[in-house]
N, C-alpha and C positions, 0 to 999 in steps of 0.2 A: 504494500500500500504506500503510497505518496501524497501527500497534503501541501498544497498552498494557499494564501489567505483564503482563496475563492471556493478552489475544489479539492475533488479527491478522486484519485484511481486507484482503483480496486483490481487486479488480477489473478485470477486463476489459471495456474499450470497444472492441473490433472485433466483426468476425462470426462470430468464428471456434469459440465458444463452449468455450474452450480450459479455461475453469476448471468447467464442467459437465462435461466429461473426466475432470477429476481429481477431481471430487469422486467420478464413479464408479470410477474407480480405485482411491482413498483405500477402499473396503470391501474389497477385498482383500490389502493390504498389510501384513503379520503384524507384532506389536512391532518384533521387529530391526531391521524398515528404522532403526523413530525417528520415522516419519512421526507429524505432528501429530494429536491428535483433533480430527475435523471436527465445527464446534458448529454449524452450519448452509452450507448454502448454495440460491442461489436466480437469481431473475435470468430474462433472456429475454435474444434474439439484438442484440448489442451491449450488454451491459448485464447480463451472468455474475456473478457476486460469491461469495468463499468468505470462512465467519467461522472458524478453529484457536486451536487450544490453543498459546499461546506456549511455544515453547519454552526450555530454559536453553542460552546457549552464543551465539556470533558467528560467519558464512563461515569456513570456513577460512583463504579466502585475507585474510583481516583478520588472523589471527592469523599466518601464515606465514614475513614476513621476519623474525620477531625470531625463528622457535622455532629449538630446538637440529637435528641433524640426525639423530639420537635418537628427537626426536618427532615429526619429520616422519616419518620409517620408519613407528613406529607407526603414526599418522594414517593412512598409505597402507595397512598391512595392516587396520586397520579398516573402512577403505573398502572395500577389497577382501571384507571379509566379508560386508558389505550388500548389494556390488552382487551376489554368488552368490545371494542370500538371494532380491534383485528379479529374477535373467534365469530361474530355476527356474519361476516365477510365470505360471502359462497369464495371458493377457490377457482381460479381459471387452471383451465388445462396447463401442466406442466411438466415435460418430458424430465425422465430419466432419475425418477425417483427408486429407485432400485440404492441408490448412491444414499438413501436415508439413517442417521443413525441406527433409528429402532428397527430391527427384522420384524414390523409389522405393517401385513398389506391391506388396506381396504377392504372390506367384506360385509356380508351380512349377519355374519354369526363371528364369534369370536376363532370356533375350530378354525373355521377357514383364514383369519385373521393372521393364526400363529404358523401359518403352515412352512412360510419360509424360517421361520423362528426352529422349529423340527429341522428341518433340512441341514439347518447351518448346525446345530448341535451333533449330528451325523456328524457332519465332516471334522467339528472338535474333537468329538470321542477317538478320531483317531490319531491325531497330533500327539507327537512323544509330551513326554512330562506331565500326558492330565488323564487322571481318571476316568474310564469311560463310566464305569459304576454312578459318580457322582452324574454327569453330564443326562444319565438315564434317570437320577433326581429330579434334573432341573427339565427334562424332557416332562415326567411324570407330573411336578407340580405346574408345568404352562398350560396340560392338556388338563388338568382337574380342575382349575381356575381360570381356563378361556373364558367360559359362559359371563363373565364378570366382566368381558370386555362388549357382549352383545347389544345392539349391534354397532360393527365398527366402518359404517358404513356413512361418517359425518361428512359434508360437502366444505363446510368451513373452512378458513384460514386456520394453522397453527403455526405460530412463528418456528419453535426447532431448533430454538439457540437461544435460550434467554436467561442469559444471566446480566450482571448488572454493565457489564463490560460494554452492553450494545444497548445501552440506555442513556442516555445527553441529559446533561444536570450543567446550570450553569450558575449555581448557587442560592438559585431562588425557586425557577421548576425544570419540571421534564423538557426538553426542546424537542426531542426525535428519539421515537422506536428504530433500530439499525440491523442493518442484516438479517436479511430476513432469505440469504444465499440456502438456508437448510429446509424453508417453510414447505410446506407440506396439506393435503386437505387432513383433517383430524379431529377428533375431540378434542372440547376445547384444556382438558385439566391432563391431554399428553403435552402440554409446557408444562408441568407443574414437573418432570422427569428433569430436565436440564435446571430448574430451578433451583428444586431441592437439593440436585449435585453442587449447586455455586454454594447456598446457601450453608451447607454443610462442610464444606472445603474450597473457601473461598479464593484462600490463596495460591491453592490451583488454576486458577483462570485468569487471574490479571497479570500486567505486566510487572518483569522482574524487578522494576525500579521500586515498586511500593508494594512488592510481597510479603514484606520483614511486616507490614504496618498491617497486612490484612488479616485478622484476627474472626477465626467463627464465633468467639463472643459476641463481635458485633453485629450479627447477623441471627441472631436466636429469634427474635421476636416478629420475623418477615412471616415465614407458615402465617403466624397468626392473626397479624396486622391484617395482612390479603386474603384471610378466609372469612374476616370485616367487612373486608371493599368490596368483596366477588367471593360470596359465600359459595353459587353455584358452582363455582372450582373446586369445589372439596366437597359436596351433593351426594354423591353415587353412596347409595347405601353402601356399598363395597370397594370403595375409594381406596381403601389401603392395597388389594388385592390389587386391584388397575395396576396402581405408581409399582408395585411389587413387578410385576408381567411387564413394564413400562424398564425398569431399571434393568430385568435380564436379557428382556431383547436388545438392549443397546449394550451391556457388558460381553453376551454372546460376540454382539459385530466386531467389538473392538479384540475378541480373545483370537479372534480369528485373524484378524491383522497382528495382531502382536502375540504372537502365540510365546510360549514358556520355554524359556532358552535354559532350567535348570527347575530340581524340586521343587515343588510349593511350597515347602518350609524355607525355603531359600527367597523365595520373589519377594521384591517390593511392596512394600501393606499394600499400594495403591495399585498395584499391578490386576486388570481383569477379570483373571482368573480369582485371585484374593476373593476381588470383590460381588461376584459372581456366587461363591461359597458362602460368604459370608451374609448376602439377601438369601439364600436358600436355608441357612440355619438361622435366619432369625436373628441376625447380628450383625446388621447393615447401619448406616446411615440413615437409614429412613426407619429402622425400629428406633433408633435414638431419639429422632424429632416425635415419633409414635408414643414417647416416654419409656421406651425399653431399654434394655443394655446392650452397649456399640462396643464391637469388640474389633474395630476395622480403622475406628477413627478418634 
């Protein structure tokens, strides 16, 4: 990415043509979001490019540890106004969604939903260093708990990347929702998946200048602030089950990209697979914010 007072280019060099997405996107996204004006974009496969309108303001999570608790509230009910504004929002056609975090496809029923979620677990089970035993765990509890995703067949926008990093604070409100390269059609509480990753290991996601500062203490009170603002993001009588089914088909994607180069008593806490075991027994990041015990973070 590159910035000057005015604009901003954005490029992507994979296949995945993820900024030709957003550039169709970007035509339906009404003021409120904030979204930038797109002054061009262009590109072919490996080689996407978007030119926007710079906007006024910095991440949120740049602004975060110093602000009051005040303006953090704020911050979060404003957020919460945009993202109403973005799940209302039928989706336009958008190629080459296969490239989505979560291994879940559109469907009617939830079975059909997980089915690439199945498939990709196959090809885990056979990667050295990982249990196929476990992997027929996590196979066993996505097909006992689909029905909790019925039906997944929402036409909406879902942004697909929303942590506070692609949210514009310029010390007083929200300016611009950003990036919306991962958006997707979906329910609207499949963001609440990438949320609760920031929310929970914040300093995970921002840049390395101000990672020392980013602290999940200061991030405890978002879940609840937001299920304030936008209660119906947290609705689903079986809401935990979803973000559960939400958390492994995106841990599955990424075990699969980064598969275990040694024991899993040996990996990284934050490594995939880790954290993939760890939402299957019940001692994930999101049992923690559930009030249970986090044995991962």
């Amino acid at each position: 990415m590159w910035l000057t007072d005015q604009y901003v280019v954005r490029v992507n060099r994979d296949a995945s043509l993820r900024l030709h997405r957003e550039a169709v996107l970007s035509q339906v996204l009404p003021p409120e979001v904030g979204y930038p004006a797109l002054i061009q974009h262009g590109g072919e496969v490996g080689s996407d490019w978007l030119v926007l309108e710079r906007v006024p303001g910095q991440p949120l999570s740049r602004w975060w540890p110093t602000m009051s608790e005040a303006a953090r509230r704020d911050a979060v009910r404003q957020l919460a106004a945009r993202l109403k504004v973005v799940h209302r929002l039928p989706c336009p056609r958008l190629d080459g969604l296969a490239d989505l975090p979560q291994l879940l496809d559109p469907a009617p029923t939830g079975d059909l939903a997980i089915a690439r979620l199945l498939d990709a677990l196959d090809l885990v089970s056979q990667l050295p260093n990982v249990d196929p035993g476990i992997m027929q765990e996590v196979a066993a509890h996505a097909v006992a708990n689909a029905d909790a995703l019925d039906p997944f067949d929402a036409h909406t926008i879902v942004h697909g990347d929303l942590s506070f990093e692609n949210v514009l604070w310029d010390g007083e409100r929200v300016t611009a929702l950003l990036d919306f390269e991962y958006a997707r059609p979906g329910p609207p509480d499949l963001d609440l998946d990438v949320l609760l990753r920031f929310v929970a290991l914040p300093y995970l996601h921002v840049a390395p200048d101000y990672e020392a500062q980013t602290k999940a203490e200061d991030y405890v009170d978002i879940p609840w602030w937001l299920a304030e603002d936008y209660p119906e993001l947290f609705a689903h009588p079986r809401q935990f089950d979803r973000v559960r089914l939400y958390s492994l088909a995106w841990d599955v994607r990424e075990l699969l990209a980064f598969p275990p180069s040694e024991p899993f008593r040996d990996l990284h806490r934050h490594h995939p697979y880790r954290r993939l075991v760890h939402v299957l027994r019940g001692t994930s990041y999101l049992d923690r914010l559930n009030g249970g015990v986090s044995l991962d973070y």
